[in-house]
Each structure stands twice: as C-alpha cells, then as structure tokens.
N, C-alpha and C positions, 0 to 999 in steps of 0.2 A: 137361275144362273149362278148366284151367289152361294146356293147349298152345292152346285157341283163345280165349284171352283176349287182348282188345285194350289191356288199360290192363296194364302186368310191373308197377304200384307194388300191383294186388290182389294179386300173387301175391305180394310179397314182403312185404306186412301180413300175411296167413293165414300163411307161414311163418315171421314174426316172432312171432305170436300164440302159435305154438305151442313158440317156442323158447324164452322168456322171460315166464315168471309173476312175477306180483306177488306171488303167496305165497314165491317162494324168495327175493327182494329187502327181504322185509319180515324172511323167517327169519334172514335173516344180519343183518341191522343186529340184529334183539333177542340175537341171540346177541352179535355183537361188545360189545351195549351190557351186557346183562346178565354178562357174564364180568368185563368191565371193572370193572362195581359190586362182585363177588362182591371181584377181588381187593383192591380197595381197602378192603371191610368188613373182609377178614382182615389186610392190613396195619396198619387202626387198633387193632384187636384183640391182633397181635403185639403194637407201638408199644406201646401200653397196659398189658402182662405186663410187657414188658423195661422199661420205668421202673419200674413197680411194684418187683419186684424188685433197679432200681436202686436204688432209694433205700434197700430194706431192705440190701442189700451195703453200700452209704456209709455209712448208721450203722453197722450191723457194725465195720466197719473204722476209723470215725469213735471206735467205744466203745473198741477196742482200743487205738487211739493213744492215749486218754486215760487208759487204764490204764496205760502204757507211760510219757505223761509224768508221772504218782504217782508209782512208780517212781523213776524218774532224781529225782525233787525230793525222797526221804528222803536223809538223811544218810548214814547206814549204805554206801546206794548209791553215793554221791559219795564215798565214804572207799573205797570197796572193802574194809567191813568182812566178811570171809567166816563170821564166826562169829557175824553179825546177820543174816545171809542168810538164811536157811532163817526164822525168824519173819517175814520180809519177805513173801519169796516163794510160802510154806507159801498163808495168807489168799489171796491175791492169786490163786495157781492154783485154790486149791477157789471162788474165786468166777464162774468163767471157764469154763462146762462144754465150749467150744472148744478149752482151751488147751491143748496138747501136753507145750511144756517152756517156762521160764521161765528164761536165765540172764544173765551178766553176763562179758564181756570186754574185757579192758585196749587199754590204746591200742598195743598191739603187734599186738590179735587173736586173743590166747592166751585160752583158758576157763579161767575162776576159778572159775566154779560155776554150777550148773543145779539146778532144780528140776522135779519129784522125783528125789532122788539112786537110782540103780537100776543094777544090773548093766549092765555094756558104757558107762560113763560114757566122756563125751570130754573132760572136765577134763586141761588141758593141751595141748590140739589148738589150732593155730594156723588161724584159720578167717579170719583177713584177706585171703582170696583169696573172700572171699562178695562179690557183687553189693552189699548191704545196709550189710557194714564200708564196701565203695568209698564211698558216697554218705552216712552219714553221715559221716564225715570232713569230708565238705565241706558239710552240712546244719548247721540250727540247729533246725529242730524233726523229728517225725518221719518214718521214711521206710519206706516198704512194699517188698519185695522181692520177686524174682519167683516162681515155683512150682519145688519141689525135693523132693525124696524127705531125710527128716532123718536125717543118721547116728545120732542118741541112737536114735530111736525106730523107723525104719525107715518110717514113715509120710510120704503128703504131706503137707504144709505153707506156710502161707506166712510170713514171717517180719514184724512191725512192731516196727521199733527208735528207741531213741532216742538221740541221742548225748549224752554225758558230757563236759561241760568244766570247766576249773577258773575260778579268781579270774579270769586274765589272757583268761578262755576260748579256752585252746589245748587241743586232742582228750583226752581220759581216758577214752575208752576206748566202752563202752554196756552197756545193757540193753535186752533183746528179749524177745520172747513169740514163742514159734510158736505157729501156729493150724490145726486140723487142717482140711481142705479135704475131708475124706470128710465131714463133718457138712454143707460146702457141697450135696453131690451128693444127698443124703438130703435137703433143705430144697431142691436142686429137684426132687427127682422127687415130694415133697408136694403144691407147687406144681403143678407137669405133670399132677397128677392130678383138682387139683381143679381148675381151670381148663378143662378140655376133658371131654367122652367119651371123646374119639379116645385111645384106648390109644398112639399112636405121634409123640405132641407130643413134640417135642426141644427140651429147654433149655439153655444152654451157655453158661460161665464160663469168660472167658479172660484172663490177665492181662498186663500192659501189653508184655512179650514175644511176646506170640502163642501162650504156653502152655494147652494145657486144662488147669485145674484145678477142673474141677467138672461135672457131665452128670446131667444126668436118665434118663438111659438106660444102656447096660453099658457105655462106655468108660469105658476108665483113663484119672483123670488122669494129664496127664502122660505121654501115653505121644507120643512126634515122632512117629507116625501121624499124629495128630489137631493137630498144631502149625499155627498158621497163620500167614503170612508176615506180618511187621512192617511192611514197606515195602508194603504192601497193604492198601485198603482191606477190611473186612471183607463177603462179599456181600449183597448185600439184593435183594426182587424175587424172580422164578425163576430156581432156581439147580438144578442138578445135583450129585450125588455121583458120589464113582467108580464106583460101581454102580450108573449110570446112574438112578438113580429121581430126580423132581420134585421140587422142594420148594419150598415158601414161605416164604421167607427173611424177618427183620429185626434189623437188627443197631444197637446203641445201645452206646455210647461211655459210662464215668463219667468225668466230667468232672475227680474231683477225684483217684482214683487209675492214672488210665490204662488202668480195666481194660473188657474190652468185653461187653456180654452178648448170644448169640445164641437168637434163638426162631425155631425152623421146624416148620411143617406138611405133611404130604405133601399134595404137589399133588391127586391125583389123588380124595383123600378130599375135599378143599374145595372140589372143583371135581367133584365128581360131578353135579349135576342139571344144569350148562353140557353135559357127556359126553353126556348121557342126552338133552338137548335136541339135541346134536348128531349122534347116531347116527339120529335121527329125520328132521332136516335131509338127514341122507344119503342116506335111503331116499327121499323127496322129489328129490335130486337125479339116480338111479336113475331114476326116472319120467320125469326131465324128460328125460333123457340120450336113452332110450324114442324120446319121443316127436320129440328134434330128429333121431333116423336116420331117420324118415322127412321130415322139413322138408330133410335134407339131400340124400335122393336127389331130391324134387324138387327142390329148388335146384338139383342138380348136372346133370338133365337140360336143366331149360328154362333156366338163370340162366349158370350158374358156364360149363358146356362153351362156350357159344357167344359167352360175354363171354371166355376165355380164347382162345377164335378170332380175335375180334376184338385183341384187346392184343396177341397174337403179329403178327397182320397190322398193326399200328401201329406195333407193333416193327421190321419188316421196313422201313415206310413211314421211318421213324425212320432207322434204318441202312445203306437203299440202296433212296432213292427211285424210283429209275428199274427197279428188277429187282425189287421185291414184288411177291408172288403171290398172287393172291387167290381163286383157287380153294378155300381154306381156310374162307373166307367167302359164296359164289354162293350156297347152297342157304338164306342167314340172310338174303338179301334176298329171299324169296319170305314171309314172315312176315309180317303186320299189324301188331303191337306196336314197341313200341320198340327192341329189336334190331333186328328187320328196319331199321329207320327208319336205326339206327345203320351197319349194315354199308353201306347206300345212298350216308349222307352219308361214310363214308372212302373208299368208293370216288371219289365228286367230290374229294375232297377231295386224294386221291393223283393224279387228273390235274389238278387245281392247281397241287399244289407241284411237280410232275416241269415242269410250265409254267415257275411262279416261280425254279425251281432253275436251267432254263434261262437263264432271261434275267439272275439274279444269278452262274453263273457265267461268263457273256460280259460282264459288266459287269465280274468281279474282273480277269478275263483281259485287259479292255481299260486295267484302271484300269491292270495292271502293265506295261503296254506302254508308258502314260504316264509312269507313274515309270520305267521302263529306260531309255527313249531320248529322246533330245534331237534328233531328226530328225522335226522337226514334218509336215512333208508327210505323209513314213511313218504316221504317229501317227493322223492328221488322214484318212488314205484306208481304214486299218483299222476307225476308228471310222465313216465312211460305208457300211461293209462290212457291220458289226456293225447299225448301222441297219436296212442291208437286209433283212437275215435275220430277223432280230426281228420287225421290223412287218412283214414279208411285203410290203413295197414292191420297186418296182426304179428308181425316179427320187429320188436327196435331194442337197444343194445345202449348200456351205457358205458366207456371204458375210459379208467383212468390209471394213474402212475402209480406203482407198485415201488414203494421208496426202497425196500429191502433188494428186491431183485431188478430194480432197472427196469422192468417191461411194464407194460400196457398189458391190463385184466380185465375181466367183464366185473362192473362194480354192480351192473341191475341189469336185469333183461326179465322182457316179456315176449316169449313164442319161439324159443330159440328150448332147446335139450339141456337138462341139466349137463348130461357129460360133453355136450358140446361146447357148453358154455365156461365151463372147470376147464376145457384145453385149449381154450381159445387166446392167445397173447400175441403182442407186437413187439418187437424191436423199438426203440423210437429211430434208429434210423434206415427203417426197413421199405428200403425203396418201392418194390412192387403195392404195399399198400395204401389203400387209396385214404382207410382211416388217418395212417401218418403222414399222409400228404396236406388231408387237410389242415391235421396240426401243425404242421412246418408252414406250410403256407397264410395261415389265419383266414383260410374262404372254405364254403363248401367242396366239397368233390363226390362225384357222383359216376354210374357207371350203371346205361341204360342197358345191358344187355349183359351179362356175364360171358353168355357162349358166344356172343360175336367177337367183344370188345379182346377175348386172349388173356385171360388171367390163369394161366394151368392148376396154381393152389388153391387158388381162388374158387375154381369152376368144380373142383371136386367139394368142398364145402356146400358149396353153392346146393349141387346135385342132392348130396345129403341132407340138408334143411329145407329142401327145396323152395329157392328162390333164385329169382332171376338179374335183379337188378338191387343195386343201394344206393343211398345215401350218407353222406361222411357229413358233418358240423362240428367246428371244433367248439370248444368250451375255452373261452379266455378270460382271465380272472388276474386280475393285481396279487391276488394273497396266495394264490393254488397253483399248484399246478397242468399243465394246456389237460384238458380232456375233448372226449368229442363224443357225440351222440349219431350213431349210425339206425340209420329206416331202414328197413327189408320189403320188398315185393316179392311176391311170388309169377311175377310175368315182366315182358319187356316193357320198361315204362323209361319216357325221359322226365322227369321232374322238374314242372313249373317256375315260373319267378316267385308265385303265391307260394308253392307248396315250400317252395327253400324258407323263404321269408316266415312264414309259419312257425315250420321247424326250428328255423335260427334264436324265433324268438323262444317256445319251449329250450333250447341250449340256452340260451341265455338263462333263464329263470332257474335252470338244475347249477349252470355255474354261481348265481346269485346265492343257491340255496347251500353247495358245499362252502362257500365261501361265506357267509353267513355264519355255518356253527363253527367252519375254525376260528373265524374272526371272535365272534361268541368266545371260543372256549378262552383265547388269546387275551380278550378282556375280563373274563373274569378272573385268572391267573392272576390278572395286573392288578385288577382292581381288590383284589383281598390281600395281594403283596401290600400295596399303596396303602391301603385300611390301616392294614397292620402297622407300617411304621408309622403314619399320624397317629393312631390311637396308642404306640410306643413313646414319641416324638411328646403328644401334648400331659400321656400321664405322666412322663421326668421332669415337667415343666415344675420351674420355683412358684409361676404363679397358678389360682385356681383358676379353671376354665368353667361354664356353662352352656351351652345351646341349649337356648331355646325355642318352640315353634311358635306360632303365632296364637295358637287357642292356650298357652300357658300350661304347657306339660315338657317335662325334661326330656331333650333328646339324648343327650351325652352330660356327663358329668365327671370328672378327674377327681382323684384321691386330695388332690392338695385343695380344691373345693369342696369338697364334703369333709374334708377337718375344717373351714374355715365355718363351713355350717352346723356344725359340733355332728357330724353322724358319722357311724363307725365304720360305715360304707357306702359308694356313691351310689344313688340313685338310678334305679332301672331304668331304660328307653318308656317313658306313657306314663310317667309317675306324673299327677299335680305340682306344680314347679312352686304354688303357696306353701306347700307344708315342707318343703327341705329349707324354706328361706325363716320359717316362724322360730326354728333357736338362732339362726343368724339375728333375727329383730332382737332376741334376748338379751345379747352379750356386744350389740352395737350401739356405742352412745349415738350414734345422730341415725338413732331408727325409725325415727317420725319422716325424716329424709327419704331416706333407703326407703320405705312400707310406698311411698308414694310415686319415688321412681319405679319399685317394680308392679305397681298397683296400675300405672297409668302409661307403662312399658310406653318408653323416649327414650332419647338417647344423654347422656348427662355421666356426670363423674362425683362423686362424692367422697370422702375422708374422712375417719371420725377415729373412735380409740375400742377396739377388740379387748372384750377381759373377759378372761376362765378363769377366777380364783386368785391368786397374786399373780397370775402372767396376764401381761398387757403389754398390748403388741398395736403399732400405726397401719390400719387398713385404708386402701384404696378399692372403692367400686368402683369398674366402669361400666357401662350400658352404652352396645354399639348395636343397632338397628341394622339387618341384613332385609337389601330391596331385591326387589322382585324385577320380573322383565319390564311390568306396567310400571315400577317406580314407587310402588304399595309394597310397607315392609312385611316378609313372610317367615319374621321370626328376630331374634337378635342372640348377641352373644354377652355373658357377664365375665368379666376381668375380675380376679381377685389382687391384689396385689398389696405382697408386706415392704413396707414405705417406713419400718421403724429405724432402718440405718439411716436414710435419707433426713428423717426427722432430728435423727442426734449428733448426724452432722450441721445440720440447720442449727442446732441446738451449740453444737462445739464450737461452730465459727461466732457463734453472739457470745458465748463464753470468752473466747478467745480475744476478740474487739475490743468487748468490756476490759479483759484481764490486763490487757497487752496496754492499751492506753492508760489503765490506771498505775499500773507497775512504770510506766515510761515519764507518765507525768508527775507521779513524785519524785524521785529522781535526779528528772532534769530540774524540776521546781529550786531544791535545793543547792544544785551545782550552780544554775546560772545568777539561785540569790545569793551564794557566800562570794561568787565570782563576782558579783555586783559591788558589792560590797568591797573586796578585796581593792577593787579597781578604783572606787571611792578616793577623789583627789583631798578633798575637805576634811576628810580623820589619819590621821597617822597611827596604824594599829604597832602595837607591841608583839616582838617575836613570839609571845610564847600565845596570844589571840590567831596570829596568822598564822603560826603550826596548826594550832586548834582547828580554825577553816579551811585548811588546806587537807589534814586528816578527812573532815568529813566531804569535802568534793572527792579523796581519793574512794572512801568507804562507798557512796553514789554511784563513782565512775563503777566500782567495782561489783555492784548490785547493776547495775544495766550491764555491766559484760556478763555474769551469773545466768541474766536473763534474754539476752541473746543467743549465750549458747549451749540454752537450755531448748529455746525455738530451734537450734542449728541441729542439735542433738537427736529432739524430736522430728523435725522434716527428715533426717537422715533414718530414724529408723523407722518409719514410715516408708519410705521410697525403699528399702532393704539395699540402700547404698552404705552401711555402716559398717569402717575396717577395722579391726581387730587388732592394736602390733603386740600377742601376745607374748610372754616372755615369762620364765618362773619368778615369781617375785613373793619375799616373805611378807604376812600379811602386820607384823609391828609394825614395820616401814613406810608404809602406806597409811597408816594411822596414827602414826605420828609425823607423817607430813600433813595429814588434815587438822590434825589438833595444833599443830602450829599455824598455819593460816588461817581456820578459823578465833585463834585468839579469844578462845570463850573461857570470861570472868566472873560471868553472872550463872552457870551453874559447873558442880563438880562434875566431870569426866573419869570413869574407875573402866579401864581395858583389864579385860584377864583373860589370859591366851595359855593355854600348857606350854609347859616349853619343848616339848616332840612336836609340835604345828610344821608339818611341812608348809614350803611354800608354792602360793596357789598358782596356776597358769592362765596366767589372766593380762587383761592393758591395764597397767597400773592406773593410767591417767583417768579413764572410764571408772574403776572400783573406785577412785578417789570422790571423783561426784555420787557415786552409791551414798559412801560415807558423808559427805558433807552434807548431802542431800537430807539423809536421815537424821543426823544430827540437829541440821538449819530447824527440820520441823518440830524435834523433841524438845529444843531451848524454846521456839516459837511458841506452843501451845501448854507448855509448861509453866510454873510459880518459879521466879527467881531463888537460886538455894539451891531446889531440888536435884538428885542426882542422876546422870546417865550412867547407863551401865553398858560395856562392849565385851561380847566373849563369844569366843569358838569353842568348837568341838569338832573330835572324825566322828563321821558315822556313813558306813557305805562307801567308806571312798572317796568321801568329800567331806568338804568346810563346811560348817553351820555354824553360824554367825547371826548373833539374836542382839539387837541395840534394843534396849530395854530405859522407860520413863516411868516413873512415879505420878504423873500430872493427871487430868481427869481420864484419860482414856478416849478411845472413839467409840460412840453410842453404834449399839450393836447396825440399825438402820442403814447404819452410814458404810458398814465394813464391806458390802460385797461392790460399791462403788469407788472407794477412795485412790485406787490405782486407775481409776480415767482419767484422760485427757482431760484439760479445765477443770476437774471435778473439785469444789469446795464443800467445809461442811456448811450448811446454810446458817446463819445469825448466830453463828459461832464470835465472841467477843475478840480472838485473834487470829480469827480466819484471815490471812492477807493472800498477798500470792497470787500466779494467773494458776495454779493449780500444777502444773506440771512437772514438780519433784519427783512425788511416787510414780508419775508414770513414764518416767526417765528411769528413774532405780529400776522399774519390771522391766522395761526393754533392755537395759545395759545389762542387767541377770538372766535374761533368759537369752542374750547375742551368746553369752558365757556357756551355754547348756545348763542353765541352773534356774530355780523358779526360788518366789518369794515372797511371804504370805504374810496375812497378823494372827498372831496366837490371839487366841479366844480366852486366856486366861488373864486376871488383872491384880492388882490394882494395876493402871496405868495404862502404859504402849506394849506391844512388845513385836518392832516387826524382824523379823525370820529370814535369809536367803543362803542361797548353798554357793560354792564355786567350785569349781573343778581342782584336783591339787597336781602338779607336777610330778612329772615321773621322771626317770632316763631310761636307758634303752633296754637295761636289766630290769626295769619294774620296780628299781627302787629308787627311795629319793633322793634326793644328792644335791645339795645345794650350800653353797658356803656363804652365811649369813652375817661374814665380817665385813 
C-alpha cells in the first residue's frame, strides 16, 4: 500500500505516528518536573536541619565564650593568683558538662594551671605555638580555635579563649576552656535520628579550618581523611563520594564562628519513586524502540534509499556537472509520488545547468581575454565567435560611431560579405532602423520576421544575406561611445528572455573591452605626462631625493643626490643602494650615525658636517619609511638637505646677542657711572672735572647711537627697504665732514684726491658711514702714530677710492669673511665691535652700483670701493664745488 501510494507525506505521517507517542513526551517532562520538585523539597529540608542546628552550635559556643569572659574578669584570674584557681575553676568545670579542661597561661604561653589537676598534667608546657595563643594576642574579646586532639586529655577538643590584659592593656597572658567535640557527634547523631527514618542521614561539623570535628555517623573527628579544603567552597546539590555513591548535599556557613555544618542524604533513598517512575519510562521506551524498527525499515525501503540516490546524484550534479550519472536514479523516475517527481526534475535540471555552465564558462573565458589583452580587434572577433556558438547563429555584426563621418560602420562581423559589410552604415538618427533604435533607447530591439514585420530596405538586405530575422543590443559605455551588437537568423525566430540576456551580456563585455583600451590608452598618456613632470619637479629640487625599496636597491635618485653622494651621475633604477651611500660615509662627520640609520633602514634625521676638500657644507639626512596596505614599510625615502644657511644664521643671531649686549653694556656702564657720579651730592666737582665727564657720557651716548644705526642700517638693507636721496656730491666734502667728527688725534689722516675728481652721485649721509666706518676700524687695529692714507682715482667711469693702513694687516684666513654680518677676527687683541662695519660699508657700496673688496697687497690694510660719478644730461660733468 505504501509502495503505491501517491501522496510519500501519508507515509511519513503513519511512520511519524508510530515513532513518536505523546505518552513518552508527556513521561519525560513529569519525570524532569517531578525529580526537580523532589530535589528541591529535600534541599529546604536539609536548609532547615543545618540552621536549626546552626543556631543551637552559636549558642553553644556563644555560652562558652561567656563563661570564658567570667573567667578572665575575676581578679584572682587577672593576678595569676594559682592558689585561688582551683575554687575559680572547680564551680566553673562542674557547671559545663562539655568542658574537658579549664586553664590559664601567661603571656609567654607557658601553663600555670588546668583544671582538673590529674596525672600526665602539662603545667609548664609552652603551648604559644596553638593557633588560639596566635590570635588572642591580637584579639580583644574571645576567640575559638580550631579542632585538635588535647595533650592533658588525649580527647578532641575545641578550645575558647580569652585574652588577659593589664591597666595599659598590653597581652597577660589567657584563660580557655576546652570543649569536648565527641558530645558534638553524640548531639548529632540524636539529631540524625530524629529528624529522618532513613538510617543513613549524615551530619557534619566542620570548623573554620576545613576540619571534621563532629559526624553523625562512625567517622573520626579529625581524622585529614575527612578534612576538607579551606579555599573551597563546601559542596551543595549532587555530589559524590569516593565511593562513588550519591548524595544530597547542603551545606551552611555560621556566620559568627566560621564554622560550616553539612547535611546529606543519599541520593538514591530520596529519589526512589523518580527511579521507580523511571524504570517504567524505560520499559515504554523499549516499546517504542519495537515499534520505530519497523517505521524504520519502511522508511529505509521506500524514503531514506532512494532520497540517498537522489543526494548522491545532486552531489555528482554539484561536483562535476557535465559527467553525472544518473543511472543511480532511472528506475526512481518510473514512480507516481513525489520522488518519482523528484528524480524527473534533477534530471531537467542537470541538462540546465550543464547548459548554464556552458554559457557562464565562455563568458569567464571571454571576460579573461578582455582583461588580458589590449588588442581590441583580437578581443572584439573572439567575442563574435563566442556569440556564435552560444546562440547557434552564424551571421552577428558589431557597429559603432564613425567620429570622422558621423555614421555608424561595421567595426567586426562574422558571416556577413565583405562588400556588404564595406556598405553597410546608419544615420544615428535613422528612424526605420532597429540597430538605432536600440541605441536611442538603451534596450534590445529585435524583429522576428523581416518579410512580415515591413521593413522595405531592410528586406532587400535581408534577401541578399539571406536572413530573416535580428537582433539589435546596444553597447553603453561611460567613456565611448553608444554601439550595439546585432545577431542574424536565417529564419523566423522571436528571441528569448535567455537568449537577449546572453547576448546583452556578450555587449556588455565588447563594450567593457573597447572601453578598456581607450581607457588604457587615456591613462597611459597621463601617466608618462604625470612621470614626466615629478621626475621634472623632483630633479629641480634644491634638495637630494632617494627612493628606496625595501630589499635596499635604488629606485630613483636626483642629481642633487648623487652630488651629495660624490657621483658623477645618479644611479640606475636596481642598482645596490650600499655602494652610492659608501662616499657619502666618507665625507660625513657623524657616519657611524648615518652607516646605521641606513644599515637598520628606520625612520630618523641626522646632521652632521659634509667636506670635499676646503668646502664644508651643513647636511641634513632624513629617513622617512613608506607603509604598505598591511602597515609593513615597503621601502622609504632619503631627504638630503643643505642646512648651511640655517646653521650661520643660528650662528649670526649668538653673534649678534653676544655683540649687541657687549657693545650696550659698556657704554651704558660708563654713562650711568659718570652720571652717578655727576649726581653725587657729598663732592663738589670743578668745571673743568665735569666738562671731562660730561665729554665722555657724550662720546658713550654717541657710541650707542653709532651702534643703533648700524642695527637700523643693517635690518634695513636686509629687508631691501633701504632709500637712497641721491644727489651729486664732491667727494672732499664728505671727507672732510668725517674728519671732523671723528676728531682723530691719535693717528695722521693724508687725503689725496686730483683735483679733476668729479663729483660722485651718491647719499652723502650713507658714503659718510662708508668712511667713518673704514676709518673707526684702521685707528682700531692700528699702533697709535701710524698713518692713514685716503685717495681716488677715475678708472672706467668711476671712483676708486682705496683708505689704506700701515698696521698689521688682516691674515690672509680671515679676508674672504671679514665683510660678514658679526664676523670678527678671533683672539685678535683689538678685536671689539659687534662686527657690523664692513658689512654696512658692502651693502651701502653695492645699494650704490659699486662693489668693495681688500687688496691682497700689504704692508698693512688696503680696503677698495668704486662709486658711481655724476653726469648731466650732455654726459658731462658739471658741478660747482663752491
């Protein structure tokens, strides 16, 4: 009945029915539910003993600590009187039917005395090694100790002590009780008996150690068998013993001496009618077991075999579509039911996809051909190929825009006449055609019949190539422009949603693929434009460049880096990037630096001093690390950079500090101490003492103006804000307004001028600091006596004008510096100054058009400058020098 059943979901209801009762689903939840309630009645049940019993142990131990503090508060006890002991102690033990022994030890630990005195006494035992001595020491009221076997008595015990202090309350010693723990074990097996039937309740007393000292049952207190770990919770729940049996655990904590009390029941007694409900369930599921071997052999004839035929052959379909074998499955299509039905549809379904597979892999195959090559024709006659085959055509057409003439050409075709194909073009806006329809539109167009559908140009073509129907796809492209790919039949066909979808996607791929090499050609245009000006861009650069990759070979190198590497020329793309930096190590002082930043390629900056020969130049390396996508560097870059201006401006402004504050503090030094002085109420100076000091605060005042607007002079031609009023002016005049103001005594002055000197066109005020200037420094470094000499000549057109000294001269070393900014000679004995004469004289001569140099010949100074001479408008000179 079941093999020629037409509906497989009856057969798998009647074999569900029989596999699964609502009796064995109802059995189990009451069991899970009912076991659940069981253990929980007996956990509130334990819960409930073990306080009980809590509380009667806390008093217990609560009564004994306050027998304990009686005790420690008689006097007798506080004195350590030992011959009032025994009446103390006597009362106190017979009222205690727990108490073992009763004594009293000093604050060293030693026993002074016990109660009941009895053979084997420990009077004079040192027992400050007890747990109980430790902690009262440091207690103030009483304190419980843990479980121990007592030397007096030979019994366990626990001990509650109190400690003994004096006035000052520092330690004296205690008084303790022991307490016999076998009366605990007795008061629980009382317990344990009246509380249950069950002959096999376990109760248990542990104290704040983890020791047993007390059982309802035959263990020994005390015995480390039964010890249980401190750093452990105590168990609760089902729990096992070593010998394996069940039990039902609860365990409770006293709160106020640390000690814990455990109550268990054996499993198997509390949970007997769950067993017995269970063994029942079993037999029930014996039954069912029965009856699902026969559910199963049906299943396995009609269900499971020929579903596992089928999944294997879906597996096969899965893993090698084209070579599954279906034999495994023929005899499952002769069925009516739903297998049958099943085996049917994977057979369609495997000549589907062995279809679909086809045509997805001639589309990957074509797509990679697109991305390979950059030979569009190539590209462009494959994918007409791949058409072919596909749609089972032999005529497709590809046309696109003809930029020169405005129309649509055949750019490829296969099965189409060459002369057909040579005359075949569109308008783009040529209505009748279906090709530029579909490009106006962006969808296929298609046209099942030529002779039905009325195309008159159309059906003569047609006729001629003989075909009957086409297809149109346009080709749409961001970068190109629209093309379209047309199919050819040679009979009446309407064309598919598959077969457009096909096609569309071949358009697609030819448009991917012209668009592709324009793109292509378009980026590589940019990209060798782009090349060019960075490798334009970084060769102009002032500083050196390097790239390098990460295996330590040069990729690029600029000319201004491979002069800093002393080579004549940069380095090829693969060269070793060690051997272009090994004359860099040569000629860099801090190359022990350098050798290790590029030995151990980081990123870092270094500076040190470049020297070729007498040129020595301030270098900067930097080392900048270029990361990668993962954030791993894949190469870096070396910075070269000359840092010698930077360095002699660092260098000018400490010149300058130093110069400026020494030049201001002498100066003022002087003005504010003759001014001090002057102002002095206690001396009454004589006129010709306070002309004296007034002369020299003027000569001061007039050395800081000198020196101001020498700074003014300087900032000014620096910024090239510096104005010229020039004006023809005779050069005696000018020189003898400086010989008069500077008022110099201490050496002879000899001017000699021709007397044809035109006069120069020049700012008189500016040539005058020229001259003072020169002057200040040839009296300066000069021997009092000596003479200066001043004299012009024409030559070219200009002044030449030589102030010439007799004195030691300037050492050759010093000549190609001495026109710098601050520049002095070093440990020269009248070197003063902030340095800034000569390089006032070059700039105020060369604002002029004129330069000015030191002759190289001596004895002596001899410095040099030109000036321009005055003209009128005829070219000659003219000037009246009355």
């Amino acid at each position: 009945m079941l093999a020629g059943s037409r509906d497989l979901r009856t057969t798998l209801l009647l074999a569900y029915g029989l596999l699964i009762g609502w009796m064995l689903t109802l059995g189990l939840l009451f069991n899970l539910w009912s076991t659940d309630r069981l253990l929980r009645d007996v956990e509130t049940s334990n819960r409930a003993l073990a306080q009980a019993i809590g509380l009667e142990t806390e008093a217990w131990l609560q009564d004994a600590m306050r027998a304990v503090e009686a005790l420690a508060q008689t006097e007798a006890v506080r004195r350590h009187d030992l011959q009032a002991l025994p009446a103390i102690f006597g009362p106190a033990f017979s009222a205690r039917p727990d108490a073992v022994l009763i004594y009293l030890l000093d604050r060293r630990g030693i026993m002074r005395y016990h109660y009941p005195e009895r053979p084997g006494s420990t009077v004079g035992w040192d027992f400050s090694f007890r747990d109980y001595f430790q902690a009262a020491m440091r207690a103030q009221g009483p304190v419980i100790s843990k479980g121990r076997i007592s030397p007096t008595t030979g019994k366990p015990v626990v001990t509650v002590a109190m400690p003994l202090r004096d006035a000052e309350g520092a330690f004296n010693g205690l008084v303790a009780i022991n307490l016999s723990l076998e009366r605990l074990s007795a008061v629980l097996r009382t317990v344990a008996e009246a509380s249950s039937d069950e002959k096999s309740m376990d109760l248990r007393l542990y104290d704040a150690a983890g020791q047993l000292i007390a059982s309802s049952g035959s263990l020994l207190p005390l015995d480390p068998a039964y010890a249980l770990d401190s750093q452990k919770a105590m168990p609760s729940g089902l729990v096992h013993d070593p010998d394996g049996r069940a039990w039902l655990a609860t365990s409770l904590p006293l709160p106020r001496s640390g000690w814990r009390i455990l109550v268990r029941r054996p499993a198997d007694e509390a949970l007997a009618t769950p067993h017995t409900f269970q063994r029942g369930m079993l037999l029930l599921l014996l039954l069912v077991l029965a009856s699902g071997f026969a559910f199963w052999h049906i299943m396995t004839r009609q269900v499971l075999q020929p579903l596992e035929a089928i999944a294997h052959f879906s597996r096969e379909i899965g893993e090698h579509p084209g070579s599954a074998n279906p034999a495994g499955i023929l005899d499952l299509t002769n069925r009516k039911d739903q297998i049958g039905h099943l085996a049917r549809s994977l057979l369609w379904m495997q000549g589907a996809i062995e279809q679909r597979l086809n045509e997805l892999r001639t589309l990957l195959d074509t797509g990679r051909i697109v991305l390979a090559s950059l030979e569009t024709e190539k590209v462009i006659a494959t994918i007409l190929e791949q058409v072919q085959r596909l749609l089972k055509v032999h005529t497709c057409a590809l046309f696109t825009l003809d930029e020169r003439t405005g129309r649509y050409h055949v750019r490829a075709v296969r099965g189409l006449s060459p002369d057909y194909a040579r005359g075949l073009f569109f308008h783009p806006d040529d209505p009748r055609s279906p090709t530029m329809r579909a490009i106006r539109t962006g969808r296929p167009a298609q046209i099942a019949d030529v002779e039905v559908e009325g195309y008159p140009e159309l059906q003569e073509r047609a006729r001629r190539e003989g075909f009957r129907s086409l297809l149109a796809v346009p080709l749409m492209a961001h970068h190109i422009s629209p093309a379209a790919l047309v199919i050819y039949r040679p009979d009446p066909h309407r064309f598919t949603e598959e077969e457009i979808s096909l096609a569309w996607n071949f358009a697609n791929l030819a448009a991917f693929a012209l668009e592709h090499a324009l793109l292509y050609a378009r980026s590589d245009a940019l990209l060798q434009q782009q090349t060019r000006r960075l490798e334009t861009l970084i060769e102009h650069l002032h500083e050196g460049l390097i790239l390098e990759s990460r295996e330590g070979e040069i990729l690029y190198m600029n000319r201004r880096a491979a002069w800093w590497c002393g080579l004549e020329e940069p380095c090829p793309p693969g060269c070793a990037a060690r051997l272009a930096y090994e004359p860099l190590l040569q000629r860099f002082s801090a190359s022990g630096d350098v050798a290790r930043l590029l030995k151990e390629a980081r990123e870092g900056t270094i500076e040190g001093l470049w020297r070729v020969g007498d040129l020595t130049r301030d270098l900067r390396i930097q080392s900048i690390l270029i990361p990668g996508m993962g954030g791993e560097p894949i190469g870096r870059i070396l910075v070269f950079q000359d840092i010698t201006s930077e360095r002699e401006l660092d260098r000018a402004k400490s010149a300058l500090l130093s110069a400026v504050s020494h030049e201001l503090r002498t100066p003022l030094a002087a003005i504010k101490g003759y001014t001090t002085t002057l102002l002095a109420e206690d001396v009454d100076w004589d006129p010709a003492a306070r002309r004296e000091f007034l002369q020299i605060i003027l000569e001061e005042t007039e050395r800081l103006t000198r020196l101001v607007n020498n700074l003014l002079d300087l900032s000014r031609l620096e910024a090239g804000a510096l104005v010229l009023q020039r004006q023809p002016y005779p050069l005696e005049a000018i020189l003898a307004r400086v010989q008069r103001d500077l008022r110099v005594d201490s050496h002879p002055i000899s001017i000699q001028l021709p007397p044809d000197l035109p006069p120069v066109d020049v700012d008189p005020a500016r040539i005058e600091v020229v001259f003072r200037n020169l002057l200040d420094n040839a009296i300066r470094y000069t021997p009092p006596g000596t003479p200066i000499t001043i004299s012009a000549t024409i030559a070219d057109g200009v002044v030449v004008v030589r102030v010439h000294d007799e004195g030691p001269g300037i050492p050759p070393e010093h000549r190609e510096r001495i026109f710098d900014r601050f520049y002095r000679i070093p440990g020269h004995i009248r070197s003063s100054g902030a340095g800034l004469g000569l390089a006032i004289c070059k700039g105020f001569v060369e604002a002029h058009g004129g330069r000015i140099w030191l002759a190289e010949d001596g004895p002596g100074a001899t410095f040099i400058f030109t000036l321009p001479t005055w003209k009128d408008e005829d070219g000659g000179a003219d000037f009246d020098r009355g």
